[in-house]
TORDREN-393836 format. One record per atom (N, C-alpha, C): residue number from 1; residue in three letters; chain; atom name; x, y, z. Coordinates in nm, 3 decimals. Atoms other than C-alpha are relative to their C-alpha. Example, Ala and Ser with C-alpha at 12.3 -4.5 7.8 and 13.67 -1.06 7.14 Angstrom:
2
  resi  resn  chain  name        x        y        z
     1   ala      A     N    0.089   -0.119    0.000
     1   ala      A    CA    1.230   -0.450    0.780
     1   ala      A     C    0.090    0.120    0.000
     2   ser      A     N   -0.082   -0.119   -0.006
     2   ser      A    CA    1.367   -0.106    0.714
     2   ser      A     C   -0.077    0.109    0.073
***
This chain:
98
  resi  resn  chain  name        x        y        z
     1   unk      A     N   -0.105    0.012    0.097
     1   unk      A    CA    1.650   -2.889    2.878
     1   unk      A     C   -0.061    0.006   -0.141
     2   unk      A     N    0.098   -0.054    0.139
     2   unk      A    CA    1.596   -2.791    2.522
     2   unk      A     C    0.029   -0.123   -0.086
     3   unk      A     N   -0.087    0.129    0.038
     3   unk      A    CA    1.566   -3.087    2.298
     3   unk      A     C   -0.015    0.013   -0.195
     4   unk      A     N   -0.030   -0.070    0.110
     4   unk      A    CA    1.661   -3.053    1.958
     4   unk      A     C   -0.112    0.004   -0.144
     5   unk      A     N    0.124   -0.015    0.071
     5   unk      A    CA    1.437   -2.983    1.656
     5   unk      A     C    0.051   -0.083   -0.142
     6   unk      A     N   -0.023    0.010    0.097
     6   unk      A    CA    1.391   -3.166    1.362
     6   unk      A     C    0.037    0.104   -0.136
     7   unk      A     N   -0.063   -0.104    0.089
     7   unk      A    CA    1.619   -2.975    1.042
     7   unk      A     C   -0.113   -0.022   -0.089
     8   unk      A     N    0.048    0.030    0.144
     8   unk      A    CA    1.411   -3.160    0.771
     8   unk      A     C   -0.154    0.125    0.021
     9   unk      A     N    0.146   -0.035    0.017
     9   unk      A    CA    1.079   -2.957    0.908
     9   unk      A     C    0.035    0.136    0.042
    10   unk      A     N   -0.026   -0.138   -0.022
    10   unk      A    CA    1.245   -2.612    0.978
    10   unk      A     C    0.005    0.079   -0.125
    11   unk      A     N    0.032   -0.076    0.124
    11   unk      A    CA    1.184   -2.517    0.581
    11   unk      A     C   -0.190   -0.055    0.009
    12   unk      A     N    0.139   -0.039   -0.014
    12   unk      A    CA    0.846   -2.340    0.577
    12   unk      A     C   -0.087   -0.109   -0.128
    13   unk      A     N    0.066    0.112    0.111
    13   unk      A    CA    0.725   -2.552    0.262
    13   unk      A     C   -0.034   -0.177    0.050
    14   unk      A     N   -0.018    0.102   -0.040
    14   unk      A    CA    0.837   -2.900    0.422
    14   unk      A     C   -0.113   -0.023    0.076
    15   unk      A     N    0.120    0.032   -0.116
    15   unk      A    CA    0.611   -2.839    0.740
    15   unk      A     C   -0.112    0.017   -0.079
    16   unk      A     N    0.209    0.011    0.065
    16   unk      A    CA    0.313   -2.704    0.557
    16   unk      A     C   -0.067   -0.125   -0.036
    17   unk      A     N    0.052    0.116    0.055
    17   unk      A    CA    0.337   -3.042    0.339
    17   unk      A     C   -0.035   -0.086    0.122
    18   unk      A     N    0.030    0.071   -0.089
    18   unk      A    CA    0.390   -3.219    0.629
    18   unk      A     C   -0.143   -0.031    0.049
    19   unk      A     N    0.106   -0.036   -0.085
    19   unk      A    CA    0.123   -3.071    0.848
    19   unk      A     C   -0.173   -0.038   -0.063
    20   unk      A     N    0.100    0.077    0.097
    20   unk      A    CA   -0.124   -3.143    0.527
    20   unk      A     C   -0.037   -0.165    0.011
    21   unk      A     N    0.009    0.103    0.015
    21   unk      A    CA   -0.051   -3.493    0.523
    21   unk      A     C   -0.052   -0.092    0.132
    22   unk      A     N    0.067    0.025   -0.092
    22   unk      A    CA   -0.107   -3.535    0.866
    22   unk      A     C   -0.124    0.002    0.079
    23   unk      A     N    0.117    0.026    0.002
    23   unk      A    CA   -0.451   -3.470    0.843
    23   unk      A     C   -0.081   -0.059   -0.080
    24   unk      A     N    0.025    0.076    0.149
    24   unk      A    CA   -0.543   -3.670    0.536
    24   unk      A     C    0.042   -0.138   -0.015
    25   unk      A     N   -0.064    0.133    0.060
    25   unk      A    CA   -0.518   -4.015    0.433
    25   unk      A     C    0.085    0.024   -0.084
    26   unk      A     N   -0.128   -0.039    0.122
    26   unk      A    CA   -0.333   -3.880    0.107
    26   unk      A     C   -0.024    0.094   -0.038
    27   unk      A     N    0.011   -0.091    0.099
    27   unk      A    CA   -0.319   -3.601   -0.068
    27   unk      A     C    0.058   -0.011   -0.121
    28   unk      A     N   -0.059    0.048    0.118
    28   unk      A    CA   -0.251   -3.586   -0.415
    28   unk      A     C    0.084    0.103   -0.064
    29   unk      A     N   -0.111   -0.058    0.025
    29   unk      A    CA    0.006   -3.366   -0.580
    29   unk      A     C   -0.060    0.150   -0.014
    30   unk      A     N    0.049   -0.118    0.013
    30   unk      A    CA   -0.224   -3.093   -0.729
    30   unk      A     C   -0.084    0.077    0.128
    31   unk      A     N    0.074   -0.081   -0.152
    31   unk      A    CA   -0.437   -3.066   -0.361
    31   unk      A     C    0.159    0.073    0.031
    32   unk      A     N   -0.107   -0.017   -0.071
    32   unk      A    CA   -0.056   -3.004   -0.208
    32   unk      A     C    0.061    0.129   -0.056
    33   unk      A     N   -0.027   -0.103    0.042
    33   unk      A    CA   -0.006   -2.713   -0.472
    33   unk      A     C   -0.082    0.089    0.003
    34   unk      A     N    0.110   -0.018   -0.063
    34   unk      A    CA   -0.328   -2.579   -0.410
    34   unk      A     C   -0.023    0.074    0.167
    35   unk      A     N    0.037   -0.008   -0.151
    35   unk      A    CA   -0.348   -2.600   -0.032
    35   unk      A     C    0.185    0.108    0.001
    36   unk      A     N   -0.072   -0.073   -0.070
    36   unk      A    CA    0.011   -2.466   -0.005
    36   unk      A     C    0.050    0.108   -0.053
    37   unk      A     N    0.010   -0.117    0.140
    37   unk      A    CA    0.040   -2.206   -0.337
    37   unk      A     C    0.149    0.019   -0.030
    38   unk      A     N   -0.205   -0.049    0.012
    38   unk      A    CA    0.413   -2.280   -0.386
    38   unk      A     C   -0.002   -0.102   -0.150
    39   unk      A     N   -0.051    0.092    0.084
    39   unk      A    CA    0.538   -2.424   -0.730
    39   unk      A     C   -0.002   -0.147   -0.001
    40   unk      A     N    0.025    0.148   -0.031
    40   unk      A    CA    0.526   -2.739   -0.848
    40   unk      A     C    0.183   -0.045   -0.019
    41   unk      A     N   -0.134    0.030    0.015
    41   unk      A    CA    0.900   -2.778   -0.923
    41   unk      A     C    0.054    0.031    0.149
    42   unk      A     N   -0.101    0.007   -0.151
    42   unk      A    CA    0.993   -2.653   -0.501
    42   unk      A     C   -0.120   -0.129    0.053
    43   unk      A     N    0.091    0.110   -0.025
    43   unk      A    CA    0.689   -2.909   -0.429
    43   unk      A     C    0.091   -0.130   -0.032
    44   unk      A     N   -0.070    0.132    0.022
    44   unk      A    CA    0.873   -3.174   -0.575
    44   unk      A     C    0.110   -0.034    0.050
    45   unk      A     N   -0.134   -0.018   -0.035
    45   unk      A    CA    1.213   -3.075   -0.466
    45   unk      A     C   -0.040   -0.074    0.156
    46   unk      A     N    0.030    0.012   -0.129
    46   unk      A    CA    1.039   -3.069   -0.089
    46   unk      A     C   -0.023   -0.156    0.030
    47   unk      A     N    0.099    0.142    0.000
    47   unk      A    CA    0.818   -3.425   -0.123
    47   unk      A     C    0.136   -0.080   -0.036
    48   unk      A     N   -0.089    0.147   -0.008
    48   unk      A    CA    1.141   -3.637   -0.256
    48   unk      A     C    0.103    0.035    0.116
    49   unk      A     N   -0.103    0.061   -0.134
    49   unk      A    CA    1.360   -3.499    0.081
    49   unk      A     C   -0.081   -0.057    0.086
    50   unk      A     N    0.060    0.033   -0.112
    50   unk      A    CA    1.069   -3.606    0.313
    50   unk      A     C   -0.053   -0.125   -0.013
    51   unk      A     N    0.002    0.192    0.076
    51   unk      A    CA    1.039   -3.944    0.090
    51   unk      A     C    0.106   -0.017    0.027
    52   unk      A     N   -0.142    0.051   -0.061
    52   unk      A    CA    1.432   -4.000    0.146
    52   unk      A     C    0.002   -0.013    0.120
    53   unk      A     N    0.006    0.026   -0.190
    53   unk      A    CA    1.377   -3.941    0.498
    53   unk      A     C   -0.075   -0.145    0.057
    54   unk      A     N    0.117    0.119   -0.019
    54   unk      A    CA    1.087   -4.203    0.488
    54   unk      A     C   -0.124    0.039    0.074
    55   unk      A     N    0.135    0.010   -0.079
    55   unk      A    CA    0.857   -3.971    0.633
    55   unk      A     C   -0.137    0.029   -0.105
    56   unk      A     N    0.123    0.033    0.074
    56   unk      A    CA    0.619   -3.996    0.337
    56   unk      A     C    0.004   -0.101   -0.116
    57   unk      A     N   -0.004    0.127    0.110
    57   unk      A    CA    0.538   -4.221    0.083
    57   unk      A     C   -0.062    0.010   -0.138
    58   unk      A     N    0.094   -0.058    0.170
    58   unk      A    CA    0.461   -4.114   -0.322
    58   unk      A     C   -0.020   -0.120   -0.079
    59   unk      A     N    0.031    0.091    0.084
    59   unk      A    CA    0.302   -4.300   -0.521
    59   unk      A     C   -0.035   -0.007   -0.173
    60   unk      A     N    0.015   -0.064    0.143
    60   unk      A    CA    0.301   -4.234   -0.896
    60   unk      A     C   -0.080   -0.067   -0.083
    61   unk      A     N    0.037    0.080    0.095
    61   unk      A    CA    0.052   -4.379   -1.142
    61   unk      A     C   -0.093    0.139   -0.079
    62   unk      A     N    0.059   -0.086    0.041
    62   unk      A    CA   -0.222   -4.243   -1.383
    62   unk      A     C   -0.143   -0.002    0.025
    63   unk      A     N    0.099    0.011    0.015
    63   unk      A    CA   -0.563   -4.121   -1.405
    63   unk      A     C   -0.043    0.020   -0.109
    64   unk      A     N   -0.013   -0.092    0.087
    64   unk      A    CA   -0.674   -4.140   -1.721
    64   unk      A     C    0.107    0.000   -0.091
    65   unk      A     N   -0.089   -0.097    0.075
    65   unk      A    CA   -0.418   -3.984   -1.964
    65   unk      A     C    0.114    0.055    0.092
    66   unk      A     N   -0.088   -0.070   -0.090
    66   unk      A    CA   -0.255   -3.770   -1.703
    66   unk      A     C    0.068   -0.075    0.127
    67   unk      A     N   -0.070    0.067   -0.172
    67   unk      A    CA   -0.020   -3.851   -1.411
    67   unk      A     C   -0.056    0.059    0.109
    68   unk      A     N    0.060    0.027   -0.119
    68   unk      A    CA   -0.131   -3.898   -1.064
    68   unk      A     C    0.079    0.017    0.092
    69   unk      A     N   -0.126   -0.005   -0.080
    69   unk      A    CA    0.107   -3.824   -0.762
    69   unk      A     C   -0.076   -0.008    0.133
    70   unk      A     N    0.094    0.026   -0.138
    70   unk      A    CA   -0.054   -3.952   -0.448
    70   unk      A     C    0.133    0.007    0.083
    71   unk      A     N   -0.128    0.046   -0.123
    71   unk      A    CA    0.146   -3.898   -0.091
    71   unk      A     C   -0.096    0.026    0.118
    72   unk      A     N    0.022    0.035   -0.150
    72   unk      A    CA    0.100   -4.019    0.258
    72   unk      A     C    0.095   -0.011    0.064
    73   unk      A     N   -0.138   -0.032   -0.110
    73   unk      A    CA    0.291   -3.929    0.563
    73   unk      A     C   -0.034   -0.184    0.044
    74   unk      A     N    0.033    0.176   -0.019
    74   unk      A    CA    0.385   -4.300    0.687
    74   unk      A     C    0.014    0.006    0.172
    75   unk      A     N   -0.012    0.024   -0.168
    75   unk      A    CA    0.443   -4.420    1.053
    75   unk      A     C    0.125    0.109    0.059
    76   unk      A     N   -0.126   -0.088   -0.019
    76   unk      A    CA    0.784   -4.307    1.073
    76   unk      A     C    0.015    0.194   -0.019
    77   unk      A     N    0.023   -0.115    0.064
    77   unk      A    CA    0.695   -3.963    0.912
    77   unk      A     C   -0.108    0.080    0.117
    78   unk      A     N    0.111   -0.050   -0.137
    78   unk      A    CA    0.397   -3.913    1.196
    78   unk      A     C    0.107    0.035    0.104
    79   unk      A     N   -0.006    0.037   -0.136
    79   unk      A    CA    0.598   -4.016    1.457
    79   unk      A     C    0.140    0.176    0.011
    80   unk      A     N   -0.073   -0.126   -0.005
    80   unk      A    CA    0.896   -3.720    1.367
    80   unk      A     C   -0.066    0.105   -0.042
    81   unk      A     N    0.083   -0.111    0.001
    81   unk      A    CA    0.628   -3.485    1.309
    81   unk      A     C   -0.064    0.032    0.119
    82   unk      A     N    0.014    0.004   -0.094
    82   unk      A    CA    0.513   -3.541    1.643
    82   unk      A     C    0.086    0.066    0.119
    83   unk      A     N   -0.079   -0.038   -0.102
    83   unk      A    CA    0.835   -3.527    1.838
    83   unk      A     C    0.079    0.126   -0.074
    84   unk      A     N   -0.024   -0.132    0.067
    84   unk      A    CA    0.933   -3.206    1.639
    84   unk      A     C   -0.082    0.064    0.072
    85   unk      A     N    0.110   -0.107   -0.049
    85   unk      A    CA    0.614   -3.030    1.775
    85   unk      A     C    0.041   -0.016    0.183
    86   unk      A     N    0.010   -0.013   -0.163
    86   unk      A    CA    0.712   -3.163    2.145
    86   unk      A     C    0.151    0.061    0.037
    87   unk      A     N   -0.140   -0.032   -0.008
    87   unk      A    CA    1.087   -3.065    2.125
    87   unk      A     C   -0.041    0.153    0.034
    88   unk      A     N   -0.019   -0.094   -0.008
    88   unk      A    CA    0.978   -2.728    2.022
    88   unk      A     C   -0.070    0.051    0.138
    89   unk      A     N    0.047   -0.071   -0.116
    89   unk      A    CA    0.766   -2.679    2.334
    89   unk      A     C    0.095    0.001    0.173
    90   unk      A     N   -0.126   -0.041   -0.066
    90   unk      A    CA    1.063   -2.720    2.520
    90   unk      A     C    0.093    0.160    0.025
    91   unk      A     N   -0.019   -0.127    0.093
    91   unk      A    CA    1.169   -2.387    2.367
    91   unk      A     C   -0.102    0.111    0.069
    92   unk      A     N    0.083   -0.085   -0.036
    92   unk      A    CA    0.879   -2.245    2.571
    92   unk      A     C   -0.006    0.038    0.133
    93   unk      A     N    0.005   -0.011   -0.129
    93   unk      A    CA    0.862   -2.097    2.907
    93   unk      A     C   -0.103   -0.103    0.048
    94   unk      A     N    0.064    0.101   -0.077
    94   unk      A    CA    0.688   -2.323    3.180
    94   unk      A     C   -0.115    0.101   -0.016
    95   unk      A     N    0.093   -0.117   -0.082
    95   unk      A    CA    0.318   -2.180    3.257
    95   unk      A     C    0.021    0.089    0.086
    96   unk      A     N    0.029   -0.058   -0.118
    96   unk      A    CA    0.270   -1.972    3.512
    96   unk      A     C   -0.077   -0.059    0.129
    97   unk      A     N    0.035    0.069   -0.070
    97   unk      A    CA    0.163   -2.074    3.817
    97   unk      A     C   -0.141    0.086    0.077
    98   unk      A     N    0.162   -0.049   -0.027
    98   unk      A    CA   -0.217   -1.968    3.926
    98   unk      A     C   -0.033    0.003    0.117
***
């Protein structure tokens, strides 16, 4: 049975961030524009729906002079990044049998 996919991670930008964060303690705003080469204005747009959701967590201060934008995927944020990736293998034929 097919089981359904998370919406929030079916925009190509969302997952990339995601998928970033989930290998990283944090990344910080400029790695995340960098690593994924998209604007910083759809970057931001992306990072506060996946903060509303609660699956990451920003943290704003400075370094310095300049602002700082630290984010970490949190528990909750792992755990639907997880069952997103197992839903979709639902979606996949069984092996074959050998």
């Amino acid at each position: 049975m097919l089981r359904p996919l998370d919406p929030l991670f079916m925009s190509e930008l969302r997952l990339a961030l995601m998928s970033v964060l989930m290998n990283v303690e944090e990344a910080d705003f400029l790695y995340l524009k960098e690593v994924t080469g998209a604007t910083s204005g759809n970057i931001s747009v992306q990072l506060d729906k996946l903060s509303t959701a609660g699956y990451i967590e920003i943290e704003k201060g400075f370094s310095g002079k300049r602002t700082r934008t630290i984010c970490r995927a949190t528990e909750v944020g792992r755990e639907a990044f997880a069952a997103h990736f197992e839903a979709l293998r639902t979606y996949l034929p069984p092996d074959p049998v050998r």
